[in-house]
C-alpha positions, 0 to 999 in steps of 0.5 A: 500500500506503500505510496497509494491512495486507499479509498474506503467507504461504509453504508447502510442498506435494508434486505429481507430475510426468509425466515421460518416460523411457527403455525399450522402448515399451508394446504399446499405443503410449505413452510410458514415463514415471514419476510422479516426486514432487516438493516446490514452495514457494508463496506469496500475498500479500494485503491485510486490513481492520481485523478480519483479512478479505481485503480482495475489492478487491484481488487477490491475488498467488500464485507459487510455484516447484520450485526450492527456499526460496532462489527462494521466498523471492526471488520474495517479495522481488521482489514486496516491492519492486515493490509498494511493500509495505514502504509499509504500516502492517504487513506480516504474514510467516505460515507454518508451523513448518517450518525453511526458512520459519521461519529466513527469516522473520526475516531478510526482515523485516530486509532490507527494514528493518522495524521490530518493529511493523510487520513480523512473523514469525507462526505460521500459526493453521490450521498450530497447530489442526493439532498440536492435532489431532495431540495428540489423535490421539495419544491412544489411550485417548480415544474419537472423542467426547472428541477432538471435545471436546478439540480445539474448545475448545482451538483456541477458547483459540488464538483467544483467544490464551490460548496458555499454556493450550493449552500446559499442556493438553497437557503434561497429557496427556504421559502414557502410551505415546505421552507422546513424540510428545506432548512433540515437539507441545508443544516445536513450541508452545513454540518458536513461542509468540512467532510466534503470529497 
């Protein structure tokens, strides 16, 4: 790892689980189950070039686990460890703005002694267009056209890493019958303005 650029990057999802339970049998013979929800947290971990491409030579590590953040986030530092990851010139922590993956970031950077420069706790871009989606959605007195407008040119802004403009277009907008729900997007920007990739 010595010299790369490592990319990791935890997130939530919901699947359903068959599971069987208890009760008279069905006519036809089956088994009584139910298609009980459930929420597992994953993880990849991969190399980048200079330009932010997934380097194709090396592939990547994907885990994940129903036991909660705690074993996530153990499986990330096992991982961390016997990868020598600790070893490459950046090691980049991204994620969504959810609690359980934001609270921790910060502390696994600590842990394994990264320095400010060369490890980063960082906002997922795709997790950010998803707000701006949800601004614009919020917007009833728009038509579909002027949402399709909206919503390219800011996520443009983002990659340009103009997140203060982003950020005073949507206060603009925190207007109307939904100016709340809108106020809630701009806080999540401005809470993670600093984590931003």
């Amino acid at each position: 790892m010595a010299g790369r650029r490592v990319v990791s990057s935890s997130d939530g999802g919901r699947m359903r689980l068959r599971e069987t339970k208890s009760g008279p049998q069905p006519t036809k013979g089956r088994q009584r189950s139910t298609g009980a929800g459930r929420d597992p947290q994953g993880l990849i971990m991969y190399v980048v070039d200079a330009e932010g491409k997934r380097e194709a030579s090396l592939a990547p590590v994907r885990d994940a686990t129903l036991k909660g953040p705690d074993a996530v986030f153990a499986l990330l530092r096992t991982y961390v460890q016997r990868l020598s990851i600790t070893q490459a010139d950046q090691v980049l922590f991204g994620a969504d703005g959810a609690p359980w993956i934001g609270q921790r970031g910060p502390l696994l950077v600590q842990a394994f002694g990264l320095a400010a420069t060369h490890g980063h706790a960082l906002l997922d871009f795709y997790h950010a267009v998803q707000h701006l989606a949800q601004v614009a959605a919020l917007r009833n007195d728009w038509s579909a056209q002027a949402r399709r407008r909206w919503r390219p040119h800011q996520r443009r802004l983002l990659l340009r890493g103009q997140v203060e403009q982003v950020i005073a277009a949507v206060r603009a907008l925190c207007r109307g019958r939904n100016r709340q729900a809108i106020r809630t997007q701009r806080a999540s920007c401005i809470k993670h303005q600093s984590r931003r990739a």
